[in-house]
N, C-alpha and C positions, 0 to 999 in steps of 0.2 A: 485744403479741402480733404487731404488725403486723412490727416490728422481726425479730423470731426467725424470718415468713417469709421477708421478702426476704432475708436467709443463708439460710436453706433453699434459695431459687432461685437465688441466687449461687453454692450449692455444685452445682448442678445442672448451671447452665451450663458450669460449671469443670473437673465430671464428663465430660461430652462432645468439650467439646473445639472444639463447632461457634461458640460465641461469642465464645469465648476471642479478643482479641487476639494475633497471634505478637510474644513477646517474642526478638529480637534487635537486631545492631547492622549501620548498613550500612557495606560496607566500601567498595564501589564501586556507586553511584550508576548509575542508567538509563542506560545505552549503549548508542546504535545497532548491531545487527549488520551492516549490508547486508542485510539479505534482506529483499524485499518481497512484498508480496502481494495480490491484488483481491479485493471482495467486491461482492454485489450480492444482489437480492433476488429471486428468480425467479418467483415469484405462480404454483408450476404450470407454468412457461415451461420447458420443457427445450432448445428449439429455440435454437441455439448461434449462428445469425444473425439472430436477433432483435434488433434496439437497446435496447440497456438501459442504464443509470446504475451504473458501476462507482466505488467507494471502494478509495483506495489504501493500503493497511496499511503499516504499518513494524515491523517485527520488535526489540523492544530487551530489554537483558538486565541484573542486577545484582546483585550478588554481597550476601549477610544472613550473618554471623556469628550464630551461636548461642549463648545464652548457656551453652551446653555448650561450643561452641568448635568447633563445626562451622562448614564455609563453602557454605550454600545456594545455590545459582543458580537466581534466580527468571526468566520469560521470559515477556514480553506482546507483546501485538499490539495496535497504536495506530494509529491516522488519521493521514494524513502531513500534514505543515505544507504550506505552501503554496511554501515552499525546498527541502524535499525532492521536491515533485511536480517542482519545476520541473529538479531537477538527475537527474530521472527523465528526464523529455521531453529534454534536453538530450545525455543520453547515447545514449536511442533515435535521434535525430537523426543524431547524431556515425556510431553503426553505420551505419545506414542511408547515409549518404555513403562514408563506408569502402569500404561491400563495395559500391559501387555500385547499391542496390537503390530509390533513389529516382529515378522517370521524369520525366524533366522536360519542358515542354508542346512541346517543338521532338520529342518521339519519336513516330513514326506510327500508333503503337495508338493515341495518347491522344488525338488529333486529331479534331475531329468530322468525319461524314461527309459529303463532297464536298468537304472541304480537302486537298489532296494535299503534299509535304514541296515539291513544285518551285514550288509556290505560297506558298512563304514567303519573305519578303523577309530581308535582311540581318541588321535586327535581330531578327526573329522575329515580327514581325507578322505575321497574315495579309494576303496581299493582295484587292484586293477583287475581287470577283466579279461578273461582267458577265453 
């Protein structure tokens, strides 16, 4: 008896649809898109300069053959490797020198107060203060 239910719940599962393994075939394998993306956990925090702990996402995609003979494109979102962050920060960088947008400590905003620019020595030390 026990036999004739578990097919009875076999055919149930099967009916729905919700446990069912997807039977296909894969044709192309997980492939990075380029597109990335941040997540982070807000606890209620809406406040947009807050410091918080962001995770860097990686967008990849792979194509499932059907066994009808359809071709699926499936698409997730995945935690970047520690090579992909890196070649993140590396291109942020690279922009950042391009358009000119990184200040470097010889600029006089960034100076602390009562260091003036005539008071910098050759190499960029400050000099000293008497």
């Amino acid at each position: 008896m026990a036999n004739a239910l578990t097919k009875l719940e076999g055919l149930k599962s099967w009916k729905n649809g919700r446990n069912a393994p997807y039977q296909g075939v894969v044709k192309r394998d997980w492939v990075p898109t380029g597109r990335i993306d941040f997540a982070t956990n807000l606890n209620g925090n809406d406040n947009p300069d807050q410091p918080s702990e962001f995770r860097l996402l990686v967008e990849e995609r792979r194509i499932i053959e059907s066994i009808a003979g359809n071709e699926n494109l499936e698409i997730q979102w995945r935690a970047a490797t520690l090579k992909e962050a890196k070649a993140v920060v590396t291109q942020y960088h690279k922009y950042l020198k391009e358009n000119s947008l990184v200040k470097s400590i010889f600029e006089p905003d960034i100076l602390p107060p009562g260091i003036k620019t005539a008071e910098l020595v050759e190499d960029g030390v400050p000099a000293e203060r008497v």
